[in-house]
C-alpha positions, 0 to 999 in steps of 0.5 A, a space after each residue: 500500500 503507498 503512503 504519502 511522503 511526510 513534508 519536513 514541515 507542517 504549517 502551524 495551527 490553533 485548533 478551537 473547538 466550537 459549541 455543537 449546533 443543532 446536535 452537530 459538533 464543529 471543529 474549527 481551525 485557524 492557519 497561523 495566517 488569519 491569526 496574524 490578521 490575514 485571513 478572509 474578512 479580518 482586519 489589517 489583511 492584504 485587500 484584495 484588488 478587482 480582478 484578482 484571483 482569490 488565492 485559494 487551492 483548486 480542489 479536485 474532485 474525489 474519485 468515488 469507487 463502487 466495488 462489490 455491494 458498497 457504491 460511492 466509497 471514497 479511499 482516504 490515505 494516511 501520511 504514516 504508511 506501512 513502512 513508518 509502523 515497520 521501522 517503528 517496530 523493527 520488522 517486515 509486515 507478512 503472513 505466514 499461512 499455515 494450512 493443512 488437514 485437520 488435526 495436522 498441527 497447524 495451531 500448535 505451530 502457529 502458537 508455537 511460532 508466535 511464541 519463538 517471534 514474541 520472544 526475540 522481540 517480533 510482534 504477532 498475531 495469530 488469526 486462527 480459524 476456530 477462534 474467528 468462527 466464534 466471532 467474526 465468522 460466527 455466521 458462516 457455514 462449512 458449506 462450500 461457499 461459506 467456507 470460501 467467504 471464511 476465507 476471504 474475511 481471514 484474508 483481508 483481515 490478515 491484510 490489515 496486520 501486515 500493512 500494520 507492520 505485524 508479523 501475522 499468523 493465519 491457521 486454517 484448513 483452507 482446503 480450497 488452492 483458489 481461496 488460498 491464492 487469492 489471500 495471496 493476492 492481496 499482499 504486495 512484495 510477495 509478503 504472504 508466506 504459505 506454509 503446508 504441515 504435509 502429514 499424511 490422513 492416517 496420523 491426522 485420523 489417529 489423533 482426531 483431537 477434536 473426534 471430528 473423524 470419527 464423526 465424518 466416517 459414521 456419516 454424521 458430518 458432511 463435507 468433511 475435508 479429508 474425507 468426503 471432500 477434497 484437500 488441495 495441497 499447495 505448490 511451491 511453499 514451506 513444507 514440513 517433512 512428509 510422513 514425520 511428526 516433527 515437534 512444534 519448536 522443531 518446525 516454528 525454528 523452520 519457520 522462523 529461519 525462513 523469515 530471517 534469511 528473508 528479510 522479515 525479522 529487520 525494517 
């Protein structure tokens, strides 16, 4: 996301907040120029001959934007950028996107590297996908549709830590290789960051922390991924060793060294 150069400068002012009027409160601000007297209507100004343009800036037009169901939306820039909040916290803004069948580890991992990165001073957050589904997405489904808008909010609001210059840890199936490219997309200078824990069914089945297999094989869950629906493994990413278990710190170490011979850990 670009952000607007900070000038060296700023013009003073006398900020004077006014009386609410018909239940609307006015804030009124006065430039150090029509407080020396040179301001429009107050004495001891330059006067204005015939003729003369007024000295004001030519305002041009807002450029309004219609996308999806929200029309007439105005984006509105901010002098502190990205890259200001990355050198205030001394690290890179990303997502690390770990996906992979339930039961596979992904939350113990996303903890686990949160925990090495708090620890050497990197701030994180993790958006994992059963905590969101208390809140944010307390309203969707695990039907097909449902869990690709689950996907997307995770995705934009994944995008908002990044460009707040936190290291965010995102930890869901997401089983659908389209979604996950599309939170991919979101993110400029290729700072989304997937990572596959590529263990096989037969351990994820055999430790069913959640009993959610068992469930899925007598019938009574559908569409479960893994075995009445489709898992998409992702191409070219971090992957943790096929067929092992590696321990949490083991893998949060494969993680982080990824991120620190990438440039992440520094501004």
């Amino acid at each position: 996301m670009a952000s607007l150069p900070v000038p060296h400068t700023l013009p003073r002012v006398s900020p004077a907040i006014v009386g609410a009027a018909r239940g609307r409160a006015a804030v009124r601000v006065r430039t150090a120029t029509a407080a020396l007297g040179g301001g429009c209507g107050g004495g001891g100004g330059m006067e204005q001959r015939h003729g003369d343009a007024p000295h004001s800036p030519v305002k041009e037009k807002p450029v309004m934007s219609n996308i999806g169901k929200s029309t007439n939306i105005l984006w509105h820039n901010c002098l502190i950028g990205q890259s200001d909040r990355q050198k205030l916290l001394g690290q890179k803004g990303c997502v690390v996107w770990i996906t992979g069948l339930s039961g596979s580890g992904k939350s113990t991992l996303a903890c686990a590297l949160s925990r090495e990165l708090h620890c050497r001073g990197h701030l994180t957050y993790v958006l994992d996908g059963d905590n969101l589904r208390h809140g944010l997405n307390r309203d969707l489904s695990f039907k097909a549709e449902d869990r690709a808008e689950n996907i997307r909010r995770v995705g934009e609001v994944a995008k908002l830590f990044a460009d707040a210059g936190v290291i965010c840890i995102a930890s869901l199936i997401s089983p659908y290789r389209r979604d996950r490219d599309a939170c991919r997309a979101l993110l400029p200078h290729s700072n989304f960051i997937e990572v596959f824990i590529d263990l096989p069914l037969k351990i994820c089945e055999a430790r069913d922390p959640k009993g959610l297999y068992k469930l899925a094989r007598t019938g009574k869950i559908k569409g479960f991924t893994g075995i009445d629906d489709p898992y998409e493994p992702p191409i070219n990413v971090i992957k943790m060793k096929d067929g092992e278990c590696p321990s949490p710190k083991a893998m949060a170490k494969q993680v982080l060294c990824y991120l620190e011979e990438n440039g992440y850990l520094q501004a």
